[in-house]
N, C-alpha and C positions, 0 to 999 in steps of 0.2 A: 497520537503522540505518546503511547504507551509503550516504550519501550525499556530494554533489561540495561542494567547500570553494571558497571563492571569489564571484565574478558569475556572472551567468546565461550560460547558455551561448552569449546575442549577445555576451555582455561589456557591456548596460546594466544597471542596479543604479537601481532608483527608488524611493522612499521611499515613503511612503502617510502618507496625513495622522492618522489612526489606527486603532485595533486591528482595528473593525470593518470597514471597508473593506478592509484586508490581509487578513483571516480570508473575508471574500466573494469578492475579487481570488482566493485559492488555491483554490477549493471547500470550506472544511474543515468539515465534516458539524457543522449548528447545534447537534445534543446537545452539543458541545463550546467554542462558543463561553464559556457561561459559566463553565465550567472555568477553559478559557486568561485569560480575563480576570482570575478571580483571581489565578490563577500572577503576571500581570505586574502586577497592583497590589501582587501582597506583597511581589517584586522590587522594585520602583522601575523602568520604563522612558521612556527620553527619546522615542524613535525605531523606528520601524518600518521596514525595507528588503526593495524584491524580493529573492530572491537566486535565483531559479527554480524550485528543488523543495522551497523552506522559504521561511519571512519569519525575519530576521534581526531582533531586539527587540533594542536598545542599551540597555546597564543605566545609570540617572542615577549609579551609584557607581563607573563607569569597571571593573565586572568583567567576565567574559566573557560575550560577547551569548550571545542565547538564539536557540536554532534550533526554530523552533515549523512542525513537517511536520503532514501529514492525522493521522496517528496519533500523536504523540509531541512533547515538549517539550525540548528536551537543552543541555544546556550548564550544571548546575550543579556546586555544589563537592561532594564528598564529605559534610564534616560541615557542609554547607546542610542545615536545617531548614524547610520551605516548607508552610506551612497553607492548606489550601481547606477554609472552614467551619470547623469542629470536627476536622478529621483532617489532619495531618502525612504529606504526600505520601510512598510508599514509591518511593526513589530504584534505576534500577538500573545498570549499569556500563556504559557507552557502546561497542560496539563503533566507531565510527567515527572518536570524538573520545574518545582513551585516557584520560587523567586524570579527565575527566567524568563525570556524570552525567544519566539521561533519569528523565521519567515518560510514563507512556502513558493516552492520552485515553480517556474513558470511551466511548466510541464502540466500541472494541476490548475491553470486557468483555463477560461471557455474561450471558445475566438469569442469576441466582440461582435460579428457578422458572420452568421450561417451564409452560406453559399446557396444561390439560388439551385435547385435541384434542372440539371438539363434537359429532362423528359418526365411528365405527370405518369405516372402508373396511372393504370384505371383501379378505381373504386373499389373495394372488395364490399361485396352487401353481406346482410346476413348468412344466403344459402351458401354464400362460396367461400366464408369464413367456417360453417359450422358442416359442411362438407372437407374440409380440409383437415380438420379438428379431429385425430384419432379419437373413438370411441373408449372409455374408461371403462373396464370391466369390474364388475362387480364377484369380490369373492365374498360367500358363505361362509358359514361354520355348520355342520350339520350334527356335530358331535364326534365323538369316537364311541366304540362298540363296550361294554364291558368283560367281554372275553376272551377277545383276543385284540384290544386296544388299536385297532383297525379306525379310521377313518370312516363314516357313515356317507351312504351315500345323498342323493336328494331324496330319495324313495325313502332313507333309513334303513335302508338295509347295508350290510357289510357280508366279506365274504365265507365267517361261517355259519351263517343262516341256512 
């Protein structure tokens, strides 16, 4: 939740005509598009802005914008109550923007239920784990020469000896 407060890091700030084109503009992983959309139809938003590492949503009731990143929606009040569907969004405490509050896109949940795996691999034991295991080479330092600042060999010799 650390993120830069401001314009983007040229210092341009461009609008987007709406939701969907800012949420495409950023990359933000489509399972979430319909999410964020609700968030800003429950809100009320006028405006959409670059701001670099978020889109900046301008609320029509002059409150605090909302800062809509790849994982996260942030900028609301404490006792904001905000419905998507049937469920009242669980708000949590903004590290970056103190008084505030975020929620997090469903993109960053776990399923509920791993899928059973359709075929068991076999086992891998020790030898065919530490057979497979690239060797780590071990480097030396043996010195350098003081004559002619050569690298030493393992013997310590170098090559004007």
């Amino acid at each position: 939740m650390n993120e830069s407060q401001g314009p983007t890091p040229a210092g341009t700030s461009r609008p987007y005509r709406n939701l969907s084109e800012a949420l495409r503009a950023h990359r933000i992983d489509t399972q979430n598009h319909e999410f964020i959309t609700a968030i800003t139809d429950a809100v009320g938003i006028t405006s959409f802005i670059d701001r670099g590492r978020y889109i900046e949503a301008i609320r029509s009731d002059g409150g605090t914008p909302l800062h809509i990143g790849k994982t996260y929606t942030n900028g609301f009040a404490e006792d904001e109550l905000i419905s998507v569907g049937a469920t009242v969004l669980r708000l949590r405490p903004s590290e970056g923007r103190a008084p505030y509050f975020y929620a997090t896109h469903p993109s960053e949940f776990r399923p509920i239920a791993e899928k059973a795996p359709a075929a068991r691999a076999p086992r891998k034991t020790a030898s065919t784990v530490s057979a497979a295991r690239p060797t780590k080479t071990i480097e030396r330092d043996y010195g350098t020469c003081d004559v002619c600042f050569m690298v030493r060999n393992a013997s310590g010799g170098c090559s004007c000896d």
